[in-house]
N, C-alpha and C positions, 0 to 999 in steps of 0.2 A: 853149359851154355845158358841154361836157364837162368843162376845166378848172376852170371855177368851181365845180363841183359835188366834183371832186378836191381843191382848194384849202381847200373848205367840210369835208370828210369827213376831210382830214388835220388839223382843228382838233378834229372830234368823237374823233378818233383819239387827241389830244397831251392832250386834258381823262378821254380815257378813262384813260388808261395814267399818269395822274400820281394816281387815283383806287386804281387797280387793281395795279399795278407797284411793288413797293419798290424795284427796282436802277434805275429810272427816276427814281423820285424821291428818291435817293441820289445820283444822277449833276448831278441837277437840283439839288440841293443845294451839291455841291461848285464849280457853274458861280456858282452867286449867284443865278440867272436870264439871259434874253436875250431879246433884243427881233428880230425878225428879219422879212422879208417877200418874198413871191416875186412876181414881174410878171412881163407881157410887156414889152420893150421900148418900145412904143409905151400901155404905161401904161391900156390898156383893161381890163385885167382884173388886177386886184394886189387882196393879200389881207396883212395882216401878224399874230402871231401873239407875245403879249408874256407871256414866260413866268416865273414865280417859283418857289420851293419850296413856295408855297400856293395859288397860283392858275394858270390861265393861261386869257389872255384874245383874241379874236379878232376882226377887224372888216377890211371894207374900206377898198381905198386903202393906200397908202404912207407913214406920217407922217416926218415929217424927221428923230428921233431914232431910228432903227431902228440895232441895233448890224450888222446885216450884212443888205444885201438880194440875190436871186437874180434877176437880170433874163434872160427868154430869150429867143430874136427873134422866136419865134408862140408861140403854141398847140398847133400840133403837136409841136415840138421841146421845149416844157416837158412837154407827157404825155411823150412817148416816154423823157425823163429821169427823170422823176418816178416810172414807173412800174416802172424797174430804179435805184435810186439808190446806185449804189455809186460809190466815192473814182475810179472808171476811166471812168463814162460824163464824169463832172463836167469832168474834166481832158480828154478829147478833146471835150466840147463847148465849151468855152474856148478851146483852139487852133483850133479850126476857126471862130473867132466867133460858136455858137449859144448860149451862155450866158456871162455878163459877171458877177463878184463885184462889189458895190459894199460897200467895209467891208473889215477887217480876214481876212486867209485864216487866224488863228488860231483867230477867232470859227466859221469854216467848219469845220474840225476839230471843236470842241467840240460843234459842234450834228452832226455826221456821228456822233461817237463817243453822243451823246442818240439820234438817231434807231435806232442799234442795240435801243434796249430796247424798241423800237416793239411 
């Protein structure tokens, strides 16, 4: 519950800050947009997250055109990430197999350098 209520909050977060933020939606600009979504591995709880320089839109589930998705092995291991997200938890949860990039690691960049203006 806890994540899907984080998952929910970090959408009201990304509609707030594209509303409120100019260096947000300057960054968001120069990206074109991005299509992106987080899960657990086992696909019980995913949320994706499709964003423009005029819009961004949020809904459940995973669609099959996402430009990069974050899959993690529970629920605990996505909070525990989610809730310090810096470029260093990302990379030892990877090596350690608690989070899996599905998509391009450039696309993970761009969206790390977006979430700075959070």
């Amino acid at each position: 519950m806890k994540l899907k209520l984080t998952l929910w909050l970090l959408g009201v977060m990304l509609k707030r800050a594209l509303r409120r933020k100019p260096r947000f939606r300057e960054q968001l600009e120069r990206m074109r947009g991005l299509d992106w979504g987080i899960a657990t591995e086992d696909l019980s709880i995913a949320r994706h997250y499709r964003m423009t320089p005029n819009r961004i839109s949020t809904g459940k589930g995973l669609p099959v055109d996402l430009d990069i998705e974050l899959r993690f092995r529970d629920q605990v291991t996505a909070l525990k990430v989610l809730k310090k997200p810096t470029q260093q938890a990302f990379l030892d949860g990877m090596m350690n197999g608690n989070v899996r990039l599905v998509g391009d690691s450039a696309d993970m960049n761009k969206l790390q350098k977006l979430l700075k203006y959070l």
